[in-house]
C-alpha positions, 0 to 999 in steps of 0.5 A, spaced: 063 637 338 069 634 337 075 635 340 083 636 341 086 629 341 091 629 348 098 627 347 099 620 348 092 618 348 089 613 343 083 613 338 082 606 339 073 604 342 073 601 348 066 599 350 064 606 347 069 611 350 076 613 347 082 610 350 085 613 357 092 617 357 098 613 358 100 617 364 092 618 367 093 615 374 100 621 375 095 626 372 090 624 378 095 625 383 098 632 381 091 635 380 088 631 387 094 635 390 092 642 386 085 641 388 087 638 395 091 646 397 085 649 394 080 645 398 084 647 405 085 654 404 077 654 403 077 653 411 083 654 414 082 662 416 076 660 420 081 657 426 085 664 424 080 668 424 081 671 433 089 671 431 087 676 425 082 680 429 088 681 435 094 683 430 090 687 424 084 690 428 079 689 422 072 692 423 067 688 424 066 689 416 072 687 414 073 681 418 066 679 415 070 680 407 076 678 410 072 671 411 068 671 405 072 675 399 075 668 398 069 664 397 065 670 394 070 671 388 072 664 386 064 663 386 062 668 381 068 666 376 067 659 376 064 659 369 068 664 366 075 660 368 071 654 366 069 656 358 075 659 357 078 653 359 074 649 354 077 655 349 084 657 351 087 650 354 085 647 360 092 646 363 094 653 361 089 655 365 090 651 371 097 653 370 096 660 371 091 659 376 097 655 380 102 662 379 097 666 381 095 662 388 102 662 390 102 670 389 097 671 392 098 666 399 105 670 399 101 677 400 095 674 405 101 672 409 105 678 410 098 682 410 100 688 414 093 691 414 085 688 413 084 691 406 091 688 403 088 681 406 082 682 403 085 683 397 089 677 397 083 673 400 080 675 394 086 674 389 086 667 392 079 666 390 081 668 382 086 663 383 081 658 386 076 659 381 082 657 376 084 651 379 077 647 380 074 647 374 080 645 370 082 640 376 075 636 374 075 637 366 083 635 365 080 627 368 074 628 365 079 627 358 084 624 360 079 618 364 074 617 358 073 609 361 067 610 365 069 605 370 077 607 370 073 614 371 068 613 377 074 611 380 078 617 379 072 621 382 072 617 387 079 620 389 078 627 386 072 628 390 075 625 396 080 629 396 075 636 396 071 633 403 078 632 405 081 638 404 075 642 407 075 638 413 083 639 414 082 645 414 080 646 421 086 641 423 092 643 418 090 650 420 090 648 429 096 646 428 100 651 424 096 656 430 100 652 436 107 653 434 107 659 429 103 666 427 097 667 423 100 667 417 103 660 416 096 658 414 097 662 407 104 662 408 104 654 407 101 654 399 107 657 397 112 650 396 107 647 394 104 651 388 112 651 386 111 643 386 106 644 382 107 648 377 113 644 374 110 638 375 105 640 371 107 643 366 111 636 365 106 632 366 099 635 365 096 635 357 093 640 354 086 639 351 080 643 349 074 644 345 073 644 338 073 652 339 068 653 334 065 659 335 066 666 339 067 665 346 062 670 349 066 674 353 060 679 355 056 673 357 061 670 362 062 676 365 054 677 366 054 671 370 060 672 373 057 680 376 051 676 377 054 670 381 058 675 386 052 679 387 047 673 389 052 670 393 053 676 397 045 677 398 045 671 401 050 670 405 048 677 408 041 676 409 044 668 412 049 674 417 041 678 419 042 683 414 035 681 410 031 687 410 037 693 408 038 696 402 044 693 401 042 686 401 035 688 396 040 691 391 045 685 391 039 681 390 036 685 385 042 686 381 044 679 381 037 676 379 037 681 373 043 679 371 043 672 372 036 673 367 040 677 362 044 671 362 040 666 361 037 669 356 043 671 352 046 663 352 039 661 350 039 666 343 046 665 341 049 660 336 054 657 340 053 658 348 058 657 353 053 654 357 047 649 354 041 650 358 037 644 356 042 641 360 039 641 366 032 638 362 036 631 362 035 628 369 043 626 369 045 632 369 039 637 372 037 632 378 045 632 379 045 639 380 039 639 384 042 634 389 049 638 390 045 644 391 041 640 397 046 637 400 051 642 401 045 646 403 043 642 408 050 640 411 052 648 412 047 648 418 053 644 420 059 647 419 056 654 422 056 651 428 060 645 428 067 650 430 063 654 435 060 649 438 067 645 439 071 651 441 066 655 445 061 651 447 065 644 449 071 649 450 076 645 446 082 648 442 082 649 434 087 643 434 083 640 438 077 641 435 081 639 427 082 632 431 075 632 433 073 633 425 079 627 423 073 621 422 069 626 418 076 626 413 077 619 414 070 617 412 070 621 407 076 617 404 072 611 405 066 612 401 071 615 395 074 609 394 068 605 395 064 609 391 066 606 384 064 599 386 058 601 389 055 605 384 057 600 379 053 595 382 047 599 385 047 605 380 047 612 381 039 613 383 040 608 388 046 610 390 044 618 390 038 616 395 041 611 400 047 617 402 042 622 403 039 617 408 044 615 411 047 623 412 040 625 414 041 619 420 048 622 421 045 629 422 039 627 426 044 622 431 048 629 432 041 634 435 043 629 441 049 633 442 048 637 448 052 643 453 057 636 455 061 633 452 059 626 448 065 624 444 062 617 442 056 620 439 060 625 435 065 620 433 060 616 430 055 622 427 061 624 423 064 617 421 056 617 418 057 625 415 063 624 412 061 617 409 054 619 407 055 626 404 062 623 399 057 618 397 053 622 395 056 628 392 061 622 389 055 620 385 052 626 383 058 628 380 060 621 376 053 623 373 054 630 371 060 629 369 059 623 365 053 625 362 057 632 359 061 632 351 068 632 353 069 637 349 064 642 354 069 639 360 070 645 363 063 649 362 061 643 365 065 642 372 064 649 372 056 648 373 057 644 378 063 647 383 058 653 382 052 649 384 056 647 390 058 655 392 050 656 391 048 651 395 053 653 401 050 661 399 042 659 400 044 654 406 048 659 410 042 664 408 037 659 410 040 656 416 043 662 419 037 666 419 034 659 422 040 659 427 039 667 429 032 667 429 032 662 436 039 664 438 038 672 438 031 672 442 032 668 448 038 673 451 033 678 451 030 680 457 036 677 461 036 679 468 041 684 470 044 686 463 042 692 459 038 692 453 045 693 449 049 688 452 043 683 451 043 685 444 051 685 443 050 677 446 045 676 442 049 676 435 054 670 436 057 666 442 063 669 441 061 676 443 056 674 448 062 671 451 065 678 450 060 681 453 060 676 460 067 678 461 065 685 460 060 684 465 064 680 471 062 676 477 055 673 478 052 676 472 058 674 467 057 666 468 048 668 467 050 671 461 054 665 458 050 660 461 043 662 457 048 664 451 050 656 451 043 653 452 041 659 446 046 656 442 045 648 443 037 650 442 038 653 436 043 648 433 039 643 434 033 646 430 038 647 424 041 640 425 033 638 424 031 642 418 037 640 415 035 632 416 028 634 413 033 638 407 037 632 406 030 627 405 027 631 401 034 631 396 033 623 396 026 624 394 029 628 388 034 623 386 028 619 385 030 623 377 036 620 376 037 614 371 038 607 374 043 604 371 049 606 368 049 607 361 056 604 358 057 609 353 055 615 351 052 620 356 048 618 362 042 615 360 043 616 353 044 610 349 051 608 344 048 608 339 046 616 338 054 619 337 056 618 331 063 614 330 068 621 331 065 622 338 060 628 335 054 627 339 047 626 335 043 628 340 042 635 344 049 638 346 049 638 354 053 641 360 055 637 366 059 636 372 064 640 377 
């Protein structure tokens, strides 16, 4: 396909990629501070999560969409945003994503109810779904030099475990000083800074526009996504044989069919599934699916072990987070030098290694403290996964048609949303399965009240100050020991997931290739930059 030209950018080769925006590294910076408030709001909520259920008095099924309406919906409309992008204007999307966000955090903050914060939550979600694919696919364009742009995804990447990993922290630290809301309320200058910022600065690009975008298709996956997504995480909640979860599932795996079926029919598909049959791009989203998979088992339990295992307060628990971000920031911005001197392969498998080291270092966390071991578990995570996702994604990124930029990113934040859908069903059904069963039987407690204990820490807590004296301190006691088994059970399934990822990185080209997709040589791309080889999709 061939492509908008940026504004201010050259047509000039060098060393087979068109020359880079004079203004690319600003660029960098306004999307990595768009990417980063995006990355935050993912995880902020979970430290806000008591605060809320104190003033709005949600019901256990709304406190669940409260937590989950905002993954849910930027999940399933990632490929939506990410073609129109491709179609309509990447900037242009971006920008109304932006507007969007801040709409929707000034709702979510003044929230008098749990449904119109749901409703944000998952207006919030719209927004973020706008904002992710247009972030990577905007530096998929304005960064073509390989090398410049491994770089810059280094940064990119960076910044997204770091906002994920601040979440906790920015939203501790808001909760000492002032009420639940301010964690919303917070988004609201900075998308006003960005949308002028932008605006000025960012350039607008696209595809060629050839061809119809298939507005039925995008939806299909959409509805698919959302319902698939939710089947999972339902069944990851205990919710594995219900109807409701049976007919989520059904729905979703239908459409997702019809989906894939129609792209493989239409003349100009918004997503190539012959993509994923190129080891650059296929194993690359493999490997983002299995890491993130495995590292859900951490953070289903990482919060609940510090808060209420180890009694620490959510800024207490942000600041034991802390070395996991810096890291994180680490590995980013080595990540370019290392991946051009031992290629992606390699790279892709020595992270796995090392953050399977880091998950296996952290099964010896025990009902007492052990601060040292956790600082040097997650200073091991945070460089690891980022090694790992950093190169996973340069890959995908690398092997994609700049013209598909958008479908691209859209795929691989999509696999990464996936990814944390199965771990939590996967691994939360693991956790359950050793937590739940060791409060029955307890002496002295009712049925009911061992099986309300049973469903989390928290409500076993709940249910010990109910009970009082002797009995509450057996029931927190067992509840405590249930939760560190099951954890490090979780933490040993995600060990072997993460050594089972470096097996499949095995697939990944060797070496970078200098020009043209990953593993595909300079020669087979015609001088304009269309692609005489099979189109393809790619990256986050």
């Amino acid at each position: 396909m061939s492509e908008t030209p940026l504004p201010g950018s050259t047509v000039r080769e060098r060393d087979g990629a068109l020359g880079g925006h004079p203004r690319r590294w600003t660029v960098l910076v306004v999307l990595c501070v768009s990417l980063l408030v995006v990355a935050i709001d993912a995880t902020v909520l979970h430290v806000a999560v008591p605060a809320v259920s104190e003033e709005l008095r949600p019901g256990g099924i709304e406190l669940l969409w409260i937590v989950d309406a905002y993954p849910l919906v930027c999940a399933s409309l990632l490929i939506l945003f990410g073609t129109l992008g491709d179609r309509a204007g990447r900037r242009r999307v971006l920008l109304l994503g932006y507007a969007c966000f801040g709409v929707a955090s000034a709702v979510a903050a003044y929230a008098p109810s749990a449904g119109v914060l749901i409703g944000a939550r998952a207006l919030l979600g719209v927004g973020g779904a706008m904002i992710m694919p247009a972030t990577l696919s905007i530096l998929r364009h304005v960064f073509p030099d390989r090398r410049e742009r491994a770089f810059a995804i280094g940064v990119w990447s960076a910044v997204a475990a770091v906002g994920a990993a601040l979440g906790p922290l920015v939203g501790g630290l808001l909760l000492e000083h002032f009420w639940w809301g301010s964690v919303f309320l917070v988004n609201i200058p900075l998308m006003v800074v960005c949308l002028p910022v932008a605006r000025a600065l960012l350039p607008e690009s696209a595809g060629d526009g050839s061809g119809p975008w298939d507005v039925a298709g995008a939806l299909t996956a959409a509805v698919g996504l959302f319902s698939v997504i939710l089947a999972l995480k339902r069944i990851g909640a205990g919710d594995l044989f219900t109807p409701g979860t049976a007919l989520a599932a059904l729905v979703g795996v239908a459409l997702l069919t019809l989906f894939a079926r129609r792209q493989r029919r239409a003349s100009h598909p918004i997503i190539d599934l012959t993509a994923f049959a190129r080891p650059a791009f296929g194993t690359s989203v493999g490997c983002i699916v299995l890491t993130v998979l495995a590292l859900v088992g951490l953070a289903l339990v990482a919060a609940q072990y510090l808060q209420l295992v180890l009694g620490l307060s959510p800024l207490e628990t942000g600041l034991r987070l802390l070395p996991l971000s810096l890291a994180a920031i680490a590995a980013g911005l080595v990540g370019s030098r290392l991946l051009h001197r031992v290629g992606p392969r390699l790279m892709v498998v020595l992270g796995f290694c090392l953050t399977a080291l880091a998950v296996l270092l952290l099964v010896g966390l025990g009902e007492q403290d052990r601060p040292v071991l956790m600082t040097l578990g997650f200073v091991l995570l945070g460089f690891g996964l980022e090694t790992t996702l950093f190169a996973a994604y340069e890959s995908m990124l690398s092997d994609a048609p700049a013209a598909e930029a958008g479908s691209a990113a859209a795929v691989g934040e999509t696999a990464y949303q996936f990814g944390a859908g199965i771990g939590i069903a996967l691994l939360g059904s693991l956790m359950n399965a050793v937590y739940g069963p060791a409060l029955r039987g307890l002496a002295g407690v009712s049925t009911a009240d061992a099986e309300a204990a049973g469903h989390s820490l928290g409500e076993a807590y709940t249910v010990a100050d109910r009970l009082g004296g002797v009995r509450a301190e057996a029931v927190r006691d067992a509840a405590r020991e249930a939760f560190v088994q099951g954890m490090r059970l979780t933490l040993v399934a995600s060990a072997a997931l993460l050594l089972l990822g470096a097996v499949a990185a095995c697939r990944l080209p060797r070496r970078l290739c200098a020009a043209g997709r990953s593993g595909l040589p300079a020669q087979g791309r015609e001088a304009d930059g269309r692609s005489l080889l099979p189109s393809g999709i790619t990256r986050p």
